[in-house]
Every structure is written in C-alpha cells, then in structure tokens.
TORPA-4810 file (N, C-alpha, C, O; in nm, 3 decimals):
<nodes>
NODE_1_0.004_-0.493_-1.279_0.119_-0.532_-1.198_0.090_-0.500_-1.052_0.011_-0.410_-1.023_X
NODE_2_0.163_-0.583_-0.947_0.186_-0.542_-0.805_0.282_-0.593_-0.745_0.291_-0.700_-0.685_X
NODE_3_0.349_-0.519_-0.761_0.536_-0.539_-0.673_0.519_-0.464_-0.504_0.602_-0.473_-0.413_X
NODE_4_0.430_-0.416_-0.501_0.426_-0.331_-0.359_0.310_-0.328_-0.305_0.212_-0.294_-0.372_X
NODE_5_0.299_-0.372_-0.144_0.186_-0.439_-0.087_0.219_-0.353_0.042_0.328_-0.307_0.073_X
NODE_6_0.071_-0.338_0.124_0.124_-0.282_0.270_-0.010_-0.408_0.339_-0.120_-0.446_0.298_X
NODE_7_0.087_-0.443_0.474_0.040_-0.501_0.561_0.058_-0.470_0.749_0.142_-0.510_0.828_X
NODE_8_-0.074_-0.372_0.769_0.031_-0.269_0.849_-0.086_-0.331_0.964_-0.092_-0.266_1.069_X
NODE_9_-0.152_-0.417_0.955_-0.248_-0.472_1.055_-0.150_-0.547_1.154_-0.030_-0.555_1.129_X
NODE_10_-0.201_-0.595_1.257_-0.133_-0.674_1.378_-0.182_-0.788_1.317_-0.253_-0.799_1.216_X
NODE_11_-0.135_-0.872_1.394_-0.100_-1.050_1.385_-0.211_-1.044_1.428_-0.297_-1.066_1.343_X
NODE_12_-0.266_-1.011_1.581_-0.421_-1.056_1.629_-0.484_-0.982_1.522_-0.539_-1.077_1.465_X
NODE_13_-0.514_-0.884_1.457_-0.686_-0.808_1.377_-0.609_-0.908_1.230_-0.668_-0.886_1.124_X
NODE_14_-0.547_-0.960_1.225_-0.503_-1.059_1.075_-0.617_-1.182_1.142_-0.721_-1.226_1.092_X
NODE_15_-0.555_-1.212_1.266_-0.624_-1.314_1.295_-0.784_-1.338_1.317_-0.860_-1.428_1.280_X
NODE_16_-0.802_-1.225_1.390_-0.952_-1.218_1.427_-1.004_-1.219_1.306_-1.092_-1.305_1.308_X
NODE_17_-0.997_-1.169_1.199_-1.100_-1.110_1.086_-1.094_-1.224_0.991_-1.169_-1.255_0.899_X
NODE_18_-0.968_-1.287_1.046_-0.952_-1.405_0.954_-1.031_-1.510_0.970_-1.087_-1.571_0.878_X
NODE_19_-1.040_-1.541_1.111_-1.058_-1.659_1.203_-0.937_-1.763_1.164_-0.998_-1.841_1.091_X
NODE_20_-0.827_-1.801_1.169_-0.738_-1.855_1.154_-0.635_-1.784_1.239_-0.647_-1.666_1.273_X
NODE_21_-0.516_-1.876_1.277_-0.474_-1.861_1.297_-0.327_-1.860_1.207_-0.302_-1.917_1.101_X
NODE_22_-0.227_-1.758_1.306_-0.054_-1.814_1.213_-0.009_-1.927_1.269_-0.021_-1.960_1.387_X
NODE_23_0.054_-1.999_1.161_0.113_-2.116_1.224_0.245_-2.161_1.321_0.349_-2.098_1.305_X
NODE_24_0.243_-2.239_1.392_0.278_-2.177_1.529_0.429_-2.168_1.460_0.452_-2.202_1.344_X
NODE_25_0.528_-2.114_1.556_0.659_-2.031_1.492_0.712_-1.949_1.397_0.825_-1.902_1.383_X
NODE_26_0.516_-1.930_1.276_0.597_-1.807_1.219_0.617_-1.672_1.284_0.575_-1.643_1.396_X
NODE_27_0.679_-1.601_1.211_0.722_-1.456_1.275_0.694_-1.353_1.169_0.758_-1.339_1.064_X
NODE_28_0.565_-1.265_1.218_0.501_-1.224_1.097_0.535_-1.032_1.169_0.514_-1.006_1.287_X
NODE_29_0.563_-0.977_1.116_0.639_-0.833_1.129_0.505_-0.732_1.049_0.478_-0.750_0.930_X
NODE_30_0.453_-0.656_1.110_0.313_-0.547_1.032_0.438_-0.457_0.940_0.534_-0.417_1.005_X
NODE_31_0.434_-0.435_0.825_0.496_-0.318_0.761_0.426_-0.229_0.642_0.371_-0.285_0.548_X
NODE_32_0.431_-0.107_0.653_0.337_-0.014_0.589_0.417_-0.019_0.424_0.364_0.043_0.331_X
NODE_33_0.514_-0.077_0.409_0.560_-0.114_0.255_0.642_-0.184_0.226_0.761_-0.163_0.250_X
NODE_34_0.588_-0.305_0.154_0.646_-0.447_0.089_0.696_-0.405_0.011_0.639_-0.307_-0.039_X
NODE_35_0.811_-0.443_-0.042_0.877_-0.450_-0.181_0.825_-0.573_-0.257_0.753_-0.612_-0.165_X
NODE_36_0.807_-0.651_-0.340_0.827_-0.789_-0.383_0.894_-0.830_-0.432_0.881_-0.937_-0.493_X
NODE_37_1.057_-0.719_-0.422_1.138_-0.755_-0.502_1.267_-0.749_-0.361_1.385_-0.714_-0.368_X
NODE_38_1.224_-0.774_-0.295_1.273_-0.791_-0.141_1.240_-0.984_-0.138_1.278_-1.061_-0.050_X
NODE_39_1.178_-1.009_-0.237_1.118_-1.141_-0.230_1.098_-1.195_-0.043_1.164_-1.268_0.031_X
NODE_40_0.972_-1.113_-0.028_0.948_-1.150_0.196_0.848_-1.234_0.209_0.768_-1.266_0.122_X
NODE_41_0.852_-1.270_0.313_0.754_-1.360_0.361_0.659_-1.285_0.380_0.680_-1.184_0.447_X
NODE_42_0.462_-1.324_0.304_0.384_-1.267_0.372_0.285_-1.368_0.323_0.277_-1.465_0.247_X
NODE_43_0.191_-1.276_0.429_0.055_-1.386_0.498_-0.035_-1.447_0.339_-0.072_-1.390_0.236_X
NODE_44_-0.041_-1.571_0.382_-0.172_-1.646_0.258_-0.234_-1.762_0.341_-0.177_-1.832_0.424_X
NODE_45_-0.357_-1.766_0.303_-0.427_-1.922_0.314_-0.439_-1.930_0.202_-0.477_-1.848_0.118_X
NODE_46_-0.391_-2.083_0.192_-0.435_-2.171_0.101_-0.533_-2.275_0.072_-0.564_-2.343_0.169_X
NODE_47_-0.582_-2.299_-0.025_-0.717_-2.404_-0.049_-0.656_-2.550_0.027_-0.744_-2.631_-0.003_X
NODE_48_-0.576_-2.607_0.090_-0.572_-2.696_0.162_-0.589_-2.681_0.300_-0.631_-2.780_0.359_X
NODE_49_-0.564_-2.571_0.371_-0.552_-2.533_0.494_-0.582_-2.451_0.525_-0.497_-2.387_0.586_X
NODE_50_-0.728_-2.384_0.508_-0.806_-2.276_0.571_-0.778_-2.206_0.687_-0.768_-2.084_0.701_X
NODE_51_-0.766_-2.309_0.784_-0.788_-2.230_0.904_-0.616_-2.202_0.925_-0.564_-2.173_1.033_X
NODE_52_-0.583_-2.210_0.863_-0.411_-2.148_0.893_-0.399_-2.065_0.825_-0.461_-2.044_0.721_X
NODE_53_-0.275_-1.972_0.899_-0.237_-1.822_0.816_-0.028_-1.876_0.788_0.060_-1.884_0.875_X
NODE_54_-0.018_-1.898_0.656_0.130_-1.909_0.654_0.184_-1.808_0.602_0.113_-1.713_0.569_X
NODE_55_0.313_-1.805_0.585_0.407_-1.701_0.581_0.487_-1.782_0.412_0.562_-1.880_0.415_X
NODE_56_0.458_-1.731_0.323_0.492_-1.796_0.191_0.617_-1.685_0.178_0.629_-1.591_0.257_X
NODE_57_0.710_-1.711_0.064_0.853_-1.615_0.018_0.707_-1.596_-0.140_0.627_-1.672_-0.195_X
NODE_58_0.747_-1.447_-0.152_0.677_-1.393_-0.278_0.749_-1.426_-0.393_0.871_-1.430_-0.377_X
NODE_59_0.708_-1.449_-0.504_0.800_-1.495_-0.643_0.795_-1.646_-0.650_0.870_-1.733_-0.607_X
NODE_60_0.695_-1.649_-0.710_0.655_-1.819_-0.735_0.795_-1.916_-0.763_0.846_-1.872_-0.866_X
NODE_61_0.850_-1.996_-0.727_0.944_-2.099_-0.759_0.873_-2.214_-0.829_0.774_-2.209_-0.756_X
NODE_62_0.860_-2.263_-0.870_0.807_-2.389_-0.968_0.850_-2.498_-0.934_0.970_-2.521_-0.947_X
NODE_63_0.763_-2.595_-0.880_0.792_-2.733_-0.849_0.910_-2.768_-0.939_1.016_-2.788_-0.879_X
NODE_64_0.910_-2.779_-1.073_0.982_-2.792_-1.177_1.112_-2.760_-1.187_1.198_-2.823_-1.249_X
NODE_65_1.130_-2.624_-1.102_1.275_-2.594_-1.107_1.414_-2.656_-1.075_1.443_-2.656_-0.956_X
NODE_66_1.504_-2.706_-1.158_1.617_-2.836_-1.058_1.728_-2.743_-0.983_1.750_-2.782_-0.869_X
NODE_67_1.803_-2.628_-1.023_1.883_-2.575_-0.968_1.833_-2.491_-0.863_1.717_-2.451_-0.880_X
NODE_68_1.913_-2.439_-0.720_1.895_-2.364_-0.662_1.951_-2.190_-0.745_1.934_-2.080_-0.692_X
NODE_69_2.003_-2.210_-0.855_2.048_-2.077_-0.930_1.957_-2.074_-1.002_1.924_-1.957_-1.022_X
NODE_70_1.863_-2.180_-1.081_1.718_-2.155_-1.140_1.626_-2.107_-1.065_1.551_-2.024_-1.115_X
NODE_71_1.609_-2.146_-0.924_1.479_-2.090_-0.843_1.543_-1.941_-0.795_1.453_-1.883_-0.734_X
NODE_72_1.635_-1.879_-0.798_1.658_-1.752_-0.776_1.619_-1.652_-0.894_1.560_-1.545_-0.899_X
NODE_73_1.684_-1.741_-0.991_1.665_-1.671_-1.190_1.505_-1.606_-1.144_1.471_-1.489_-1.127_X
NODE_74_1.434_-1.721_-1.135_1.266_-1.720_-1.181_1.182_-1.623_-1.094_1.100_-1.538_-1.129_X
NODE_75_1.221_-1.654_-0.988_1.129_-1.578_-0.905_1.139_-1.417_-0.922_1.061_-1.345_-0.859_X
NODE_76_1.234_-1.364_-1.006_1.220_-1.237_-1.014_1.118_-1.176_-1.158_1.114_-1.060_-1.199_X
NODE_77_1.037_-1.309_-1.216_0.996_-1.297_-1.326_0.825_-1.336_-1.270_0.722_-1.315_-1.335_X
NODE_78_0.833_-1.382_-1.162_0.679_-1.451_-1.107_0.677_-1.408_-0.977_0.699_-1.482_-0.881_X
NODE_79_0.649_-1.276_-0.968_0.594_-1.193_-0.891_0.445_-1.151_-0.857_0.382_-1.117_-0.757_X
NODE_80_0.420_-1.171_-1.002_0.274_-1.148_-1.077_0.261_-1.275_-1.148_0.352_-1.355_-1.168_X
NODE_81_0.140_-1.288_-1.184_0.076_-1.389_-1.293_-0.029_-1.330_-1.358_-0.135_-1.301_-1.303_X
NODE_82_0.002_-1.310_-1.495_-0.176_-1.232_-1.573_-0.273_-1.357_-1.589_-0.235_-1.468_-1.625_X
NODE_83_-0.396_-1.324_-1.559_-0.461_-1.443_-1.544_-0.521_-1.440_-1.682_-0.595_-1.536_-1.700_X
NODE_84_-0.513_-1.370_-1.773_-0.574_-1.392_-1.882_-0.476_-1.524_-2.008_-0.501_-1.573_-2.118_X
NODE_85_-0.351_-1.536_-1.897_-0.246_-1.658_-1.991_-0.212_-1.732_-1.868_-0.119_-1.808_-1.893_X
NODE_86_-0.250_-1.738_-1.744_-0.202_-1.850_-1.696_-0.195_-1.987_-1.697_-0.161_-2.055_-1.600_X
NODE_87_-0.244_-2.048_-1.860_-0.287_-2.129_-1.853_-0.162_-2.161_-1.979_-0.151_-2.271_-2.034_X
NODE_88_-0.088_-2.063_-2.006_0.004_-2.085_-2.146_0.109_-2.080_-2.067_0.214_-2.140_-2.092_X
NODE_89_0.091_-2.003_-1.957_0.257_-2.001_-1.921_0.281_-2.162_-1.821_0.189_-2.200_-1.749_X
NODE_90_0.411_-2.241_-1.832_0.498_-2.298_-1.754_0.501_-2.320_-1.631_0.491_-2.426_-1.569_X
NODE_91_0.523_-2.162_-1.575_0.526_-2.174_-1.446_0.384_-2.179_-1.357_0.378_-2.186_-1.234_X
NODE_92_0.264_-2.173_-1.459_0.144_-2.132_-1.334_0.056_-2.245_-1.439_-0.008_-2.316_-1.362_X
NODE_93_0.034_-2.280_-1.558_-0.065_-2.395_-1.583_-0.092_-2.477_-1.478_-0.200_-2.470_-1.418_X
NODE_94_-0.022_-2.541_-1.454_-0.052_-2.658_-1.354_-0.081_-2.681_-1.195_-0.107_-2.775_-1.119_X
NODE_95_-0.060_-2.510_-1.188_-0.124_-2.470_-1.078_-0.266_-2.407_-1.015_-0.307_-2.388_-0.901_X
NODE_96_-0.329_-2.381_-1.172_-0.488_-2.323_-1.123_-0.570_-2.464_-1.131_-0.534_-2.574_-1.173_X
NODE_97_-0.684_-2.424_-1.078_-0.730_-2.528_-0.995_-0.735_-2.685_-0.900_-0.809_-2.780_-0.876_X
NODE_98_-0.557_-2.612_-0.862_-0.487_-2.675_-0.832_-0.439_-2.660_-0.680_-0.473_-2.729_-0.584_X
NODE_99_-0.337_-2.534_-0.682_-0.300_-2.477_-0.584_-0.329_-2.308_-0.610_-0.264_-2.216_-0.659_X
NODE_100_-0.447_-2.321_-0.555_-0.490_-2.185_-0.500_-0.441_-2.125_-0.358_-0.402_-2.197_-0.266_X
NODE_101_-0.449_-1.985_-0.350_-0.443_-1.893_-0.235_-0.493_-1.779_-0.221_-0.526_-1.726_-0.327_X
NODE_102_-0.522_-1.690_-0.081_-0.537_-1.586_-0.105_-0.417_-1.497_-0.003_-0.360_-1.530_0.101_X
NODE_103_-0.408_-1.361_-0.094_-0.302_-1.286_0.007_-0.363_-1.196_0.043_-0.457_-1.139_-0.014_X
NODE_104_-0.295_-1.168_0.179_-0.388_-1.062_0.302_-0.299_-0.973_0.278_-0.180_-1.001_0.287_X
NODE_105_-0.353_-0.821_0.237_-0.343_-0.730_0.227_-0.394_-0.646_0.318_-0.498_-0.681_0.373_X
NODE_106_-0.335_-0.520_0.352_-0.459_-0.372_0.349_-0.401_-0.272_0.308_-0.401_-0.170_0.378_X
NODE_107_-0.340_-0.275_0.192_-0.330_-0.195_0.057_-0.213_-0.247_0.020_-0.135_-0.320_0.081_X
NODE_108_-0.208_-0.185_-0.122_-0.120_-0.187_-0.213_-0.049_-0.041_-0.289_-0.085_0.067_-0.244_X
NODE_109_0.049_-0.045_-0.402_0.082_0.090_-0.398_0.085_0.085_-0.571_0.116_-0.027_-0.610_X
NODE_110_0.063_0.173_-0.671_0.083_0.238_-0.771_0.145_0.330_-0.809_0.151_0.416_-0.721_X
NODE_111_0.202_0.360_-0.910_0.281_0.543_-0.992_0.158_0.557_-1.048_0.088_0.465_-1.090_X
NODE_112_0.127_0.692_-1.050_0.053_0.743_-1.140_0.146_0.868_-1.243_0.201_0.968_-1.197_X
NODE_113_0.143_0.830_-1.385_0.247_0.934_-1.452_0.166_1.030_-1.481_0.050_1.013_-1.519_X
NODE_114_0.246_1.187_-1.457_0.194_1.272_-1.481_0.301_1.367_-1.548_0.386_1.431_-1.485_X
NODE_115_0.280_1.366_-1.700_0.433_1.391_-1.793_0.533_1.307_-1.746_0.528_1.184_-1.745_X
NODE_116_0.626_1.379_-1.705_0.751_1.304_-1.641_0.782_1.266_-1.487_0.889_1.235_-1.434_X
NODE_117_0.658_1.277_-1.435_0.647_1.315_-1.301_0.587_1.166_-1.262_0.514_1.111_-1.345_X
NODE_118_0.615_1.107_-1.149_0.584_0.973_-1.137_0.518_0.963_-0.988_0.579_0.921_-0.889_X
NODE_119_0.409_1.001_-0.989_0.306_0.972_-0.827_0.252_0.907_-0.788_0.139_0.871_-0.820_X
NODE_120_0.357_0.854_-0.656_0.324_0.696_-0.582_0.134_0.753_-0.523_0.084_0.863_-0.501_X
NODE_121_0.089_0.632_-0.517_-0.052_0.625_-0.409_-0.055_0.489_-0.374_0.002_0.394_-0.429_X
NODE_122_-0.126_0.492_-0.280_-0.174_0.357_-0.173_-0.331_0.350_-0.149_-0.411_0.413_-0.080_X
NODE_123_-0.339_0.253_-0.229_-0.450_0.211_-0.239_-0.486_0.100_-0.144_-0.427_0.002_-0.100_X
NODE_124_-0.602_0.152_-0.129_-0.689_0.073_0.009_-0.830_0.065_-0.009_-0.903_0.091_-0.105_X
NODE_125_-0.866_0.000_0.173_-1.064_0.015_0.127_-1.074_0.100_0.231_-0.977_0.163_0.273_X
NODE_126_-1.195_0.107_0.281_-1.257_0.229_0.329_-1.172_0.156_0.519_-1.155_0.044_0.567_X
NODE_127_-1.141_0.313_0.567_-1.140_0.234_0.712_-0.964_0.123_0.729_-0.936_0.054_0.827_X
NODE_128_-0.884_0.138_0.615_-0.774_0.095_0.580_-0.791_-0.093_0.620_-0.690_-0.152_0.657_X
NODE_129_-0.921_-0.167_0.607_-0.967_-0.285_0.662_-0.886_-0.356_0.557_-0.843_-0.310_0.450_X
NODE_130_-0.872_-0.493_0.614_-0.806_-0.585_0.542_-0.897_-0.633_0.421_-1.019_-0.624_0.417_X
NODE_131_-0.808_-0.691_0.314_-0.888_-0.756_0.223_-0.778_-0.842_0.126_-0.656_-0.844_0.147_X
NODE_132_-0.842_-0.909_0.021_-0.765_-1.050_-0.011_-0.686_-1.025_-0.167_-0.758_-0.958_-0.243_X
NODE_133_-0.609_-1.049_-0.202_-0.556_-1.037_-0.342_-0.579_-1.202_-0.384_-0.598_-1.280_-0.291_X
NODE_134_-0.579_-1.258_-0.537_-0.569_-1.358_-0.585_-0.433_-1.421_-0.613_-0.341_-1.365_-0.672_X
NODE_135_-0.432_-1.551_-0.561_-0.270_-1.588_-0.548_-0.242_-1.744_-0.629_-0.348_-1.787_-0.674_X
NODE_136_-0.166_-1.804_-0.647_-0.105_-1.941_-0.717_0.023_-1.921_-0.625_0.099_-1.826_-0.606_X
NODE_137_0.014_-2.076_-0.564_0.163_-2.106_-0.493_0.173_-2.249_-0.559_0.100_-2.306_-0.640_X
NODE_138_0.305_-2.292_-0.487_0.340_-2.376_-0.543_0.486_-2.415_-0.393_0.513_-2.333_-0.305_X
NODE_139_0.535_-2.518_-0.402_0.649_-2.605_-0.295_0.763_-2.641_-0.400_0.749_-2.708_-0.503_X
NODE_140_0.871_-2.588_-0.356_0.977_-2.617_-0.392_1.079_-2.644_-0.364_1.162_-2.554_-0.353_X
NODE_141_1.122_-2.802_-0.336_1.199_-2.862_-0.281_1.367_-2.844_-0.352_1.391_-2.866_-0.471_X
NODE_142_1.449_-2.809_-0.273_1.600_-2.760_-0.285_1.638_-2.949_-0.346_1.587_-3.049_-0.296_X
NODE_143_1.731_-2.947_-0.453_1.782_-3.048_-0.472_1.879_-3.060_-0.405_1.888_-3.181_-0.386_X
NODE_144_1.975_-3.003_-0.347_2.081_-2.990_-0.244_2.073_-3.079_-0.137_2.101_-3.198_-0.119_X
NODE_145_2.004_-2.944_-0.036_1.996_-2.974_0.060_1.848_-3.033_0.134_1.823_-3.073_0.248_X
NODE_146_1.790_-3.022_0.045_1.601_-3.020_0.053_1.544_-2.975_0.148_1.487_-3.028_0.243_X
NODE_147_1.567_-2.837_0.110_1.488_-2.750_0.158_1.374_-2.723_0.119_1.376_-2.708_-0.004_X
NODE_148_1.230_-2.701_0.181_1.115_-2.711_0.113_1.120_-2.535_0.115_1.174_-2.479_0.210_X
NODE_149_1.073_-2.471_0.026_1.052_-2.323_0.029_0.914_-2.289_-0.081_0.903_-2.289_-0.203_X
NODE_150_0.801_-2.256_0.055_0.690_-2.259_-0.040_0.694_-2.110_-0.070_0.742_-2.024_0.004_X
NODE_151_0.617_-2.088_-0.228_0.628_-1.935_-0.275_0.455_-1.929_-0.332_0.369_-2.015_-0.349_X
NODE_152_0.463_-1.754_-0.350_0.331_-1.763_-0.430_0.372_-1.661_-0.479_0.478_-1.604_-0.455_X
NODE_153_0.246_-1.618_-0.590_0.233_-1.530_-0.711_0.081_-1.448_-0.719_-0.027_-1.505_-0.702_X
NODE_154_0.101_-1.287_-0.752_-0.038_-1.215_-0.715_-0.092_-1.276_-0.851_-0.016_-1.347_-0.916_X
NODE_155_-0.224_-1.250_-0.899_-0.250_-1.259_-1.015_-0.341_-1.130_-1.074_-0.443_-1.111_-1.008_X
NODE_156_-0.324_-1.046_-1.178_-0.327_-0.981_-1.244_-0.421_-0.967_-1.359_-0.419_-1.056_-1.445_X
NODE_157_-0.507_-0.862_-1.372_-0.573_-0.809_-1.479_-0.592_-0.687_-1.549_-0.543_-0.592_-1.488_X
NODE_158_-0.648_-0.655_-1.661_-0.651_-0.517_-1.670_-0.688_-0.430_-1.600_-0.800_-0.432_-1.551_X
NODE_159_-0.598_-0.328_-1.578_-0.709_-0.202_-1.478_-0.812_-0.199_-1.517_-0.824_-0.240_-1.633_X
NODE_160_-0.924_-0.157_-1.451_-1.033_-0.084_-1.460_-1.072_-0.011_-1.333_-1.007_-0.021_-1.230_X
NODE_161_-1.183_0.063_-1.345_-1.237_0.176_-1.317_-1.109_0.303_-1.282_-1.037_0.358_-1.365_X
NODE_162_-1.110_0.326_-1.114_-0.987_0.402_-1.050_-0.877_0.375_-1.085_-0.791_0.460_-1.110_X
NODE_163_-0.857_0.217_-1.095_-0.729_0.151_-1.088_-0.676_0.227_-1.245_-0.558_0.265_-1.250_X
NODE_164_-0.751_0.245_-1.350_-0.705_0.322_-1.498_-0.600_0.453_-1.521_-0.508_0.488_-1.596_X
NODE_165_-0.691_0.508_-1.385_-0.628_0.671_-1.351_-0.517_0.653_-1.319_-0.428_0.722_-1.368_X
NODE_166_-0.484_0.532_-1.208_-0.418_0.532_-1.116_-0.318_0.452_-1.122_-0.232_0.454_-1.035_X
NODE_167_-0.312_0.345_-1.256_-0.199_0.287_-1.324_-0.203_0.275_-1.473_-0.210_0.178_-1.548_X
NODE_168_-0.195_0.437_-1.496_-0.229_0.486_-1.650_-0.111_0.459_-1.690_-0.102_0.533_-1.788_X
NODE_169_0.015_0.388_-1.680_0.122_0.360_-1.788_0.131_0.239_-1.820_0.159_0.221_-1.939_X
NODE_170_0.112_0.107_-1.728_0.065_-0.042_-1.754_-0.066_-0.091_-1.808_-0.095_-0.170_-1.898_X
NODE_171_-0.149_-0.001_-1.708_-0.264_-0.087_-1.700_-0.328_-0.156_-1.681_-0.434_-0.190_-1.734_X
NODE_172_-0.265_-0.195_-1.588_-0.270_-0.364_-1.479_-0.299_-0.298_-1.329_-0.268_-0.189_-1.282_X
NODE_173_-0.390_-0.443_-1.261_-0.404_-0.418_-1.140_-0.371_-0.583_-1.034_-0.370_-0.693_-1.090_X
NODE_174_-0.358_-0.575_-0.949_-0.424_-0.700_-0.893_-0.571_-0.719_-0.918_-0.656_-0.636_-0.948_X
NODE_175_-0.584_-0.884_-0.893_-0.745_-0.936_-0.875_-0.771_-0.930_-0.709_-0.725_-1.005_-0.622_X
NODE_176_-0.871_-0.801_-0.693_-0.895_-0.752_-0.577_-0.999_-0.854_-0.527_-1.087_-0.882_-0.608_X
NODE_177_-1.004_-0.928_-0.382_-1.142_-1.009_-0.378_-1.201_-0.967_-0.194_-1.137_-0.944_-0.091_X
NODE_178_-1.324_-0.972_-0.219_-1.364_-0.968_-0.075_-1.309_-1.135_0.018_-1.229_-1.224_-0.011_X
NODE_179_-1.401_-1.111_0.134_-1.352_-1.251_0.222_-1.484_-1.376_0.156_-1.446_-1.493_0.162_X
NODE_180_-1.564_-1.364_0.125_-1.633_-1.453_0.034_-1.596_-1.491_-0.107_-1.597_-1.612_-0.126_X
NODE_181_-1.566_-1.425_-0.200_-1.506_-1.449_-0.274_-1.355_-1.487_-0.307_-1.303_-1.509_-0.417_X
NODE_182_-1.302_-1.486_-0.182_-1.149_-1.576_-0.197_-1.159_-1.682_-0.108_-1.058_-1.750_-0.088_X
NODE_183_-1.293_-1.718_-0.032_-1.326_-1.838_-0.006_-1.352_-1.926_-0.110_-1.285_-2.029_-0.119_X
NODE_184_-1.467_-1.891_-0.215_-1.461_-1.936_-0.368_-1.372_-1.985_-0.416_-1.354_-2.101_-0.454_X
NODE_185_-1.290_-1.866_-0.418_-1.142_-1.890_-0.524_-1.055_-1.980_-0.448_-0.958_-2.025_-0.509_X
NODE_186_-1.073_-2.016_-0.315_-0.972_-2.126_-0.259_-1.027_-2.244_-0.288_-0.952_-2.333_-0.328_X
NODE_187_-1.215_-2.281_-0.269_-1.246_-2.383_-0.303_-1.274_-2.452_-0.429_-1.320_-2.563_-0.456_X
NODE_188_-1.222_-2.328_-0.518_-1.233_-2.415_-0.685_-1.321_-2.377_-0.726_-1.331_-2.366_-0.849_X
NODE_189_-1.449_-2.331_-0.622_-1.551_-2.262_-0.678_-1.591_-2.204_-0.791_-1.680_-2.128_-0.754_X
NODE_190_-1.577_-2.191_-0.929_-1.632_-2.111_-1.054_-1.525_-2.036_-1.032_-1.545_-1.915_-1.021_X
NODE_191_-1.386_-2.088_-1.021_-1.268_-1.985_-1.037_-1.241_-1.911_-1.159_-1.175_-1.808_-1.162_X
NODE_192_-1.293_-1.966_-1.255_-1.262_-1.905_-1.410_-1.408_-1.787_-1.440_-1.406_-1.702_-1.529_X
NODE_193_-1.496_-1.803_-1.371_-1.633_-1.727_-1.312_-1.530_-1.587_-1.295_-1.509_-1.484_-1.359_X
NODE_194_-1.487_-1.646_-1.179_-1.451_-1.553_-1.052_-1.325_-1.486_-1.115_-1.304_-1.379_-1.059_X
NODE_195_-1.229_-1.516_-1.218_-1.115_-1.442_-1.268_-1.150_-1.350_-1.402_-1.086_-1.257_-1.452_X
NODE_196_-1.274_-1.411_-1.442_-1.331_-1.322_-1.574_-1.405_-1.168_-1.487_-1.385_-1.054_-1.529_X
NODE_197_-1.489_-1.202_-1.363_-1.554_-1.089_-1.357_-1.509_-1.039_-1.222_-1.594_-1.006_-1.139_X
NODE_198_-1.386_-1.032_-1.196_-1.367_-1.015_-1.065_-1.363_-0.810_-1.088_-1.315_-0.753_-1.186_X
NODE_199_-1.415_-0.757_-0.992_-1.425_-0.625_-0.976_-1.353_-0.573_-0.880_-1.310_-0.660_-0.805_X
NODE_200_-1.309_-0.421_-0.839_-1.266_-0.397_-0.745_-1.394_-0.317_-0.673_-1.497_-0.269_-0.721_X
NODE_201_-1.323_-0.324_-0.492_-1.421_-0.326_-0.384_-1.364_-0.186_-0.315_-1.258_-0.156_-0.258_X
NODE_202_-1.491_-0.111_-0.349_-1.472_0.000_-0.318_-1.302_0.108_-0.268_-1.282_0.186_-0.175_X
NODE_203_-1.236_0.073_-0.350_-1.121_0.167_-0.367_-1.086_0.281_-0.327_-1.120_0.378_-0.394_X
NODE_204_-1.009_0.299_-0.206_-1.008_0.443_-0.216_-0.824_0.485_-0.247_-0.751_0.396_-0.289_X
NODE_205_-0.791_0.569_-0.230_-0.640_0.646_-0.319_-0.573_0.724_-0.216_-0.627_0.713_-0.106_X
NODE_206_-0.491_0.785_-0.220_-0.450_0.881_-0.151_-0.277_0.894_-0.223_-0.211_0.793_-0.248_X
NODE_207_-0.236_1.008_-0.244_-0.080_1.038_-0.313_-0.010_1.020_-0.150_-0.050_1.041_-0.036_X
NODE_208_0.111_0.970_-0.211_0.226_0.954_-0.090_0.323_1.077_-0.098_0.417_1.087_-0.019_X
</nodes>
C-alpha cells in the first residue's frame, strides 16, 4: 500500500531533474506529507506527454464511471493498484499498456508495528533526491457538467527487502523506479518485464 507521499522539492529542482516542465497555470504547492485520502493534486508525466509535468487528483476515476456520486464512491478504493491483478480488476485492465504514468516523489511514509505500538517512517533515497513511483491514469469526463478530471493510481507489490521490516503488517510497497526505468514504463517498454522485477533503489528509513 501507499496512501502517504512527501513532495517537499520546489517546482524548479521538479523541473530541472525532470527536464519538463509544469503546465502553464498549474499551481503545484512542495509539502512534506500527502494524505491520498485528501484525494490532491500531484505531479505525473504521462506516456503521451513527456515533456510536461501535470497536476492529476489521486484515486483513479474510471473512464467508465456515469455518476458524479460513482466517481466519488471509487476513488476511495483506487488509490493503489496491485499489479499482480491489474489485469482482473475493472477499473485498471484497460489501462496498462495503455495509459501509463510516472509519480514524482521524494519519499513516502509507512507504520512499522511494534506489538501495539504503530511507527510512522519516511522513506526516501540517499540525499532526500527525487525519484518515480509506478502509476495508471485515466480522464474522466463529468456527465453533468463535463468536467474533464484526470486521476491516477500508485501501483503496488509485495514488500521486499527494507520495505518487509518496514511494512511488516501488509506487506505491500509501491513499485519504486529510477528516471530510466519510468521512461520504459511510460514507453510500453517490457512493462510486464519491468512490473515482475522491479526492485527498490537504495532505500533509506528514518522513524518520525
């Protein structure tokens, strides 16, 4: 799982490292802790538009959805996507190798249980540098009023290595990717390659 993201970089070191830019009028705010159940706008490129940085709402909405009381229902259920069934579930089949993304991070947060004792950490890379999570979006046009409201979804695998210690009650992590490898994963590249053996990149921890 990952409901909690930190993006505490500036708009320019998003940009520079990115080489892209944000697109002009978004309004992108640095904050040291996302909720995703705040459902906020944060930074992704997508496999159509590289050199742009957009501002997506978190909690996938589904092309599919007809009510504006359905696209509120859902998105509190597609926060995440496990990539080991995205291909069974509804809301994300028809979106891999389809509509890819990646989300700009520079960390994320975990509980680690200890008995009854529940200890947040923030996980990062070395140097607190940016790096990419694995994403599925999707456009979802309001039947109302038609409003377009694009969303995306992290995607998810078993912990391993640190991530085990460090989300010993789920067992889930994000799919952590460098800046080459979510170039891949935007271009379709051996994405099913790239979701079987994706590893994490040098990890480091710290308790909050």
């Amino acid at each position: 799982m990952c409901y909690n993201i930190s993006i505490n970089s500036s708009k320019r070191t998003i940009e520079d490292i990115f080489k892209s830019k944000f697109e002009e009028g978004e309004k992108f705010f640095k904050k040291k802790l996302i909720s995703g159940f705040t459902y906020p706008k944060i930074p992704v490129i997508t496999h159509d538009r590289p050199n742009n940085i957009q501002l997506f709402n978190w909690g996938l909405i589904p092309s599919w959805i007809k009510s504006y009381e359905g696209a509120l229902n859902i998105r509190n259920k597609t926060l995440n996507a496990k990539s080991e069934t995205i291909k069974d579930r509804p809301s994300f089949k028809n979106l891999i190798g389809r509509r890819h993304c990646i989300v700009i991070v520079d960390g994320f947060y975990e509980w680690r249980h200890e008995d009854k004792e529940k200890i947040k950490h923030l996980i990062h890379i070395q140097n607190n540098e940016l790096f990419v999570l694995a994403g599925l979006w999707d456009r979802w046009l309001g039947r109302g009023d038609g409003k377009i409201i694009n969303t995306v979804t992290i995607l998810t695998k078993g912990a391993s290595g640190i991530m085990k210690y460090l989300h010993n009650s789920k067992l889930r992590q994000p799919i952590i990717m460098d800046y080459q490898t979510g170039f891949k994963w935007n271009h379709f590249d051996n994405y099913k390659e790239i979701l079987n053996n994706a590893k994490n990149i040098n990890l480091k921890y710290y308790p909050i």
